[in-house]
C-alpha positions as CSV (number, residue, x, y, z in Angstrom):
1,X,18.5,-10.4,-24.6
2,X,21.0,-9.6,-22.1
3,X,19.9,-5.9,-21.7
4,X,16.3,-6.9,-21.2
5,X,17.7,-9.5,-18.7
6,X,19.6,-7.0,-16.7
7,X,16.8,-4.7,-16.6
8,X,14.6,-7.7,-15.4
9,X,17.2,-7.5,-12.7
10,X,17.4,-4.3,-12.1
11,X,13.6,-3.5,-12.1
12,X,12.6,-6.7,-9.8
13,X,15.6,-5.3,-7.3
14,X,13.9,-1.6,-7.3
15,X,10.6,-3.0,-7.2
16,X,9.2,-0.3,-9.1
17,X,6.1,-1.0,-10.6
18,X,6.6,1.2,-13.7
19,X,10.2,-0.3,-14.2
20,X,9.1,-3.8,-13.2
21,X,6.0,-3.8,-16.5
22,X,8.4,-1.8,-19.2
23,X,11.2,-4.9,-18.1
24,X,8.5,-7.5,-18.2
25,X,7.4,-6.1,-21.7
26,X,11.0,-5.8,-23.2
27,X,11.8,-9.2,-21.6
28,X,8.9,-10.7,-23.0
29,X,9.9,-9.2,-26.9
30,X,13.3,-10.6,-26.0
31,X,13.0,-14.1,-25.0
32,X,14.2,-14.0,-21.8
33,X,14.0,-17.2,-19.6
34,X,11.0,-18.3,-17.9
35,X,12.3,-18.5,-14.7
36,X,13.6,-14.8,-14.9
37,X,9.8,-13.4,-16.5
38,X,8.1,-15.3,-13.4
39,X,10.4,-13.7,-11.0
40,X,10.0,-10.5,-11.9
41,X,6.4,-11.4,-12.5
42,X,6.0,-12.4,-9.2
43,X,7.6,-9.3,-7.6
44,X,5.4,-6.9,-9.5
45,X,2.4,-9.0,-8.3
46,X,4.1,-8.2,-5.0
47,X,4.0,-4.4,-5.2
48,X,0.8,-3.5,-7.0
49,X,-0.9,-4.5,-3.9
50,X,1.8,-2.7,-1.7
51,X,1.1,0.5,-4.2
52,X,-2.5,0.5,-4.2
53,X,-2.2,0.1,-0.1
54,X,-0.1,3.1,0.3
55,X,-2.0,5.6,-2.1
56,X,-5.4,4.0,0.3
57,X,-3.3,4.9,3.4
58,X,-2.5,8.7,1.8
59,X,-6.2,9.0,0.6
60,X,-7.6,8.4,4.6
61,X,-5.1,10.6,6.1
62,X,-6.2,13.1,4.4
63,X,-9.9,12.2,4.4
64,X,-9.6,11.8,8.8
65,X,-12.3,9.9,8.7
66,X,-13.1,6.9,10.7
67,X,-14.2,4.6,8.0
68,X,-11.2,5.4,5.6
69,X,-8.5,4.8,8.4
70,X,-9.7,1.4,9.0
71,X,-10.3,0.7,5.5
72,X,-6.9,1.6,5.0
73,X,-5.0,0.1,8.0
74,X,-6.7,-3.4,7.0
75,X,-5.9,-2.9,2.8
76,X,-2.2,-2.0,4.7
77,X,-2.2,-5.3,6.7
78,X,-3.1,-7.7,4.1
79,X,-0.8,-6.2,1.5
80,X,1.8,-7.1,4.0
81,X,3.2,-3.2,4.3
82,X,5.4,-2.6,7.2
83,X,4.0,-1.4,10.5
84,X,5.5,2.1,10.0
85,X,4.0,2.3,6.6
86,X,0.8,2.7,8.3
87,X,1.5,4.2,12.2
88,X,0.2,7.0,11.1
89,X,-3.0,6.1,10.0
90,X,-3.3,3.9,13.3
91,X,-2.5,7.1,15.1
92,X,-5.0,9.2,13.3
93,X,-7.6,6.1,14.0
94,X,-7.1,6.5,17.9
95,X,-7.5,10.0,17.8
96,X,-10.8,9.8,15.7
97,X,-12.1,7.6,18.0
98,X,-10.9,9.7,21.2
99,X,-12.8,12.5,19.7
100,X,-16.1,10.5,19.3
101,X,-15.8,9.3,22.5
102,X,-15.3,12.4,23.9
103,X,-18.4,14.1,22.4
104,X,-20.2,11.4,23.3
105,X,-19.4,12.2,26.8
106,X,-19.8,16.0,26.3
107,X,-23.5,14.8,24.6
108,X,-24.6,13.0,27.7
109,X,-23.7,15.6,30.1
110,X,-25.7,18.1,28.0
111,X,-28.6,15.7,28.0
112,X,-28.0,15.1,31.8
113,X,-28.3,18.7,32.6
């Protein structure tokens, strides 16, 4: 009971996802304390959201696409990542949109001549 307590520990203090369900599993077989389980229960609850944030944020950088970066920024913001976690994709946002604008411009001077 102690080992699957410490791992509890350990796992919730990592926040690792993979970690955080084999501890909840082994805690779960071992009897651990309620108040330890919902802890660690609550931290993985925590993360998945955080996880499944970042791999959106690594799928639109590489997608460049208008629609994903936003997408991803907002999944990001309400899974309470840090800013940095997602500059890049805010960066890559503005410069998406500087290029439409600018063909837009380059459009209407075609049309115009």
């Amino acid at each position: 009971r102690s080992e699957a307590e410490a791992a509890l520990r350990s796992a919730a203090e990592a926040r690792d996802i993979e970690l955080l369900k084999a501890a909840i599993e082994q805690g779960r077989d071992a009897g651990v304390d309620a108040a330890l389980m919902k802890q660690a229960q609550d931290v993985l609850d925590d993360e998945v959201p955080k996880q499944k944030a970042r791999e959106q944020l690594a799928a639109a950088c590489e997608a460049c696409t208008k629609a994903a970066l936003s997408e991803a920024i907002e999944a990001a913001k309400a899974a309470k990542l840090q800013d940095s976690e997602y500059q890049k994709a805010v960066e890559l946002l503005h410069q998406e949109e500087e290029k439409e604008r600018l063909l837009a411009a380059v459009q209407k001077c075609l049309e115009e001549s």
